[in-house]
KEDRENDREN-34673 format. One line per field, with one value per residue (C-alpha): x, y, z; chain. Coordinates in nm, 3 decimals. Layout:
BEGIN
u: X;...
v: Y;...
w: Z;...
cadena: A;...
***
This chain:
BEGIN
u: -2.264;-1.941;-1.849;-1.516;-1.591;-1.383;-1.545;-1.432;-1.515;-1.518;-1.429;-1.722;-1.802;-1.407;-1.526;-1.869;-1.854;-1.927;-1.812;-2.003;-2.317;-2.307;-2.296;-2.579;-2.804;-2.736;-2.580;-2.315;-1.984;-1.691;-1.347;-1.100;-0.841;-0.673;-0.756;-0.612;-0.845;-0.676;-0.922;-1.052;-0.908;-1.065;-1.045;-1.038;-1.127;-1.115;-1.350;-1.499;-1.878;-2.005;-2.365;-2.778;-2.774;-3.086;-2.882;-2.556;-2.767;-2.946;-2.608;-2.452;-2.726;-2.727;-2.318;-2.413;-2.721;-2.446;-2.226;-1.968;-1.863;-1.878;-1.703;-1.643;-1.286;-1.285;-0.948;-0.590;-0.266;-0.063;0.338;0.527;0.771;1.004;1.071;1.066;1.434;1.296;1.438;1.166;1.086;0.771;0.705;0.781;0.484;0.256;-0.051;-0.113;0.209;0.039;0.384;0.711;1.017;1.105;1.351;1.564;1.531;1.527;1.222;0.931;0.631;0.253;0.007;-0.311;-0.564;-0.428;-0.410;-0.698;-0.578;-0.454;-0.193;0.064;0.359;0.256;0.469;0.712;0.849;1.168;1.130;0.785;0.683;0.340;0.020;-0.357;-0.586;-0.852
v: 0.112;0.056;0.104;0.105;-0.033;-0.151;-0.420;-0.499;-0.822;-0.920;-1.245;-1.441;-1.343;-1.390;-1.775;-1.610;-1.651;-1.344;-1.271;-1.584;-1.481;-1.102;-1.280;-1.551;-1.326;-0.973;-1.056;-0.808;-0.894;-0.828;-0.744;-0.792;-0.519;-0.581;-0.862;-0.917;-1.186;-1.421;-1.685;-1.581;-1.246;-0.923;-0.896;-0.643;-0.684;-0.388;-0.457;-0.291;-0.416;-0.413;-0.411;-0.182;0.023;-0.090;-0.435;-0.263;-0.101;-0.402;-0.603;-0.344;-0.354;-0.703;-0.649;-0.449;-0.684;-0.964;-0.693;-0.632;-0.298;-0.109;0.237;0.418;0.329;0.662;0.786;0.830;0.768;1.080;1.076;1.379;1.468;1.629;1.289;1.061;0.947;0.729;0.464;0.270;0.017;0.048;-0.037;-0.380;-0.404;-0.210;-0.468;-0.205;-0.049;0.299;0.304;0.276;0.475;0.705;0.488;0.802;1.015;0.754;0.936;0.789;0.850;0.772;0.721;0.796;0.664;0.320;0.331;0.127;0.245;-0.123;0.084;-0.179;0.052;0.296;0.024;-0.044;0.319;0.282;0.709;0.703;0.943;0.728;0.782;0.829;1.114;0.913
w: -2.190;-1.925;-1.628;-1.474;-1.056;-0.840;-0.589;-0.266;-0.132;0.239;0.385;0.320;-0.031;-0.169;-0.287;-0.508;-0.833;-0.921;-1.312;-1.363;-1.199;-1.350;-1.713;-1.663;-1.413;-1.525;-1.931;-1.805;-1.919;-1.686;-1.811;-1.532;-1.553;-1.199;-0.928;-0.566;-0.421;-0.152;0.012;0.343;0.307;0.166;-0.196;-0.460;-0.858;-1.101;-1.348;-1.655;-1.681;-2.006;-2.065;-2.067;-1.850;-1.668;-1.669;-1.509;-1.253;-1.191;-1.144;-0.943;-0.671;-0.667;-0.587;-0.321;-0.138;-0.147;0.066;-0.166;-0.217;-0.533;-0.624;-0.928;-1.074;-1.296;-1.204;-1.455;-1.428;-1.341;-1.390;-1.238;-1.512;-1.245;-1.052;-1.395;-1.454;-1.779;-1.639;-1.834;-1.566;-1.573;-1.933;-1.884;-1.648;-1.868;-2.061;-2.306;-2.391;-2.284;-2.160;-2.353;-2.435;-2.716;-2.933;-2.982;-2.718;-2.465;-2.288;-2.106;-2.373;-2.207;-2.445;-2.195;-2.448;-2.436;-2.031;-1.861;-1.522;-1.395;-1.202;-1.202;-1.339;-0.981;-0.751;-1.022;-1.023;-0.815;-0.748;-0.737;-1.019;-1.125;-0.912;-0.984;-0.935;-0.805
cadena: A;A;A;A;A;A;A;A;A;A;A;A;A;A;A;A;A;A;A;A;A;A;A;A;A;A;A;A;A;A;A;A;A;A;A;A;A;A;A;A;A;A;A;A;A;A;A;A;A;A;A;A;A;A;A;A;A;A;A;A;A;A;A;A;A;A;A;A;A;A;A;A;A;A;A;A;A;A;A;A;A;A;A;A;A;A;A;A;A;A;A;A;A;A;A;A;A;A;A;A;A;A;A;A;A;A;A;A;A;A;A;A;A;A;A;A;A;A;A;A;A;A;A;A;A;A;A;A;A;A;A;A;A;A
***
């Protein structure tokens, strides 16, 4: 089974190691889809945790005794066609090419099957026409 989470880590759990610890404790594997973790400063990982269920449960309330908070990442990307200019800068930001630009037409094309939700294209759109329904 997975699990798309996003954890939020305070201060004093930032220097945890925790993919390590979910995959030796837990045998949980964690693919890291989007990280923002500065020491001594609250953190954020994206993750998609692979693993039994009873084991993903498991791992996710250990998460949470260790005070790190965990939340359902189970949002999409959304792009407003009206505000899109295809300007096609945020294809260059996209991992999985869920985002690229029709060859002829010149127009944005989003493959939403590819998307894992990193939302790095949403602060590369210079008019703002990426966001998530989360």
């Amino acid at each position: 089974m997975k699990k798309r989470v996003k954890l939020t880590f305070p201060q004093q759990t930032v220097h945890m190691p925790i993919t390590y610890r979910l995959a030796k404790d837990f045998n949980v594997a964690a693919n890291i889809i989007r990280a923002q973790v500065t020491p001594n400063q609250v953190g954020t990982l994206v993750v998609e945790l692979s693993g039994d269920i009873d084991q993903l449960n498991e791992a996710i309330d250990w998460l949470d005794a260790q005070g790190i908070k965990v939340s359902l990442a189970s949002g999409e990307i959304v792009i407003d066609e009206d505000l899109c200019v295809h300007c096609g800068l945020c294809t260059g930001v996209c991992p999985t090419e869920a985002l690229s630009l029709n060859p002829e037409s010149f127009q944005l094309v989003f493959s939403r099957s590819r998307c894992i939700v990193c939302e790095q294209c949403i602060p590369t759109c210079p008019v703002q026409a990426i966001s998530t329904n989360l």
